[in-house]
N, C-alpha and C positions, 0 to 999 in steps of 0.2 A: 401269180407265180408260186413257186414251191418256194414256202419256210424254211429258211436257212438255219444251219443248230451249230454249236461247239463242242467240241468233245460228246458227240454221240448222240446224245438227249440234250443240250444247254440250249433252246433255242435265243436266237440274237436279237432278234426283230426284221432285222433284211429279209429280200425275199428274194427268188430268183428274176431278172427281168430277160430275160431270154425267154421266147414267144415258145410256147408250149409242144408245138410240131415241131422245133428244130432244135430243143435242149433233150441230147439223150442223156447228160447228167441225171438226171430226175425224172428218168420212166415212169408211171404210173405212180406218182406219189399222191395221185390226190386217194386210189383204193386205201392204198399205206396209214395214210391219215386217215382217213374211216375207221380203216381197224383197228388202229392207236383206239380211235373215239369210243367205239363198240367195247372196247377190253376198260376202257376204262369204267363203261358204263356199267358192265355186269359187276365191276370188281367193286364199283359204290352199293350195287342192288346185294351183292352177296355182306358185306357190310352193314347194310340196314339189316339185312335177315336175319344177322346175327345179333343184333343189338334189339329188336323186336322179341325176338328169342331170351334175352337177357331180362328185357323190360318184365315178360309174359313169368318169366321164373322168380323175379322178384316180387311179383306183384301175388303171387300164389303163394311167396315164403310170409308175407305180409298180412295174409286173411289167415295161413294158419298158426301165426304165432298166438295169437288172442283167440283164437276159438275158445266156446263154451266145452266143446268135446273134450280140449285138449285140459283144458283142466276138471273135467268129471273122471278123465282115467288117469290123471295124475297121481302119483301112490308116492306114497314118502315112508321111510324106513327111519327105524327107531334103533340106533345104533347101541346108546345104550339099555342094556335089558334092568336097569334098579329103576330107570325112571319113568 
């Protein structure tokens, strides 16, 4: 049977027990519920994307903080000019 909820999204635990051809309360909830499933699934996959995405940029601020380059072009300025 179709998942009972409270206020909208709360689900309860109960379910319906009205045999599925003779409850028009709950048309086609089981599509309903798929597509809840599917939205949730992309909404995880766009999540990791983002966080892969995170990983991949820190991991590159990482190799070029200590590079040998970064300190061969490294230039330091002599503020004062007596010394």
């Amino acid at each position: 049977g179709c998942p009972l909820v409270r206020d909208v999204f709360e689900l309860t635990g109960d379910f319906c027990r009205v045999p599925k051809r003779k409850c028009h309360r709950h048309y086609c909830w089981e599509k309903l519920r798929r597509a809840e499933v599917d939205l949730e699934r992309v909404r995880v996959w766009y999540k990791l994307d983002e966080l892969f995405e995170q990983e991949r940029n820190v991991r590159a601020a990482m190799t070029n903080r200590a590079g040998l380059l970064a300190l061969m072009l490294h230039q330091t300025i002599q503020h004062d000019p007596l010394t």
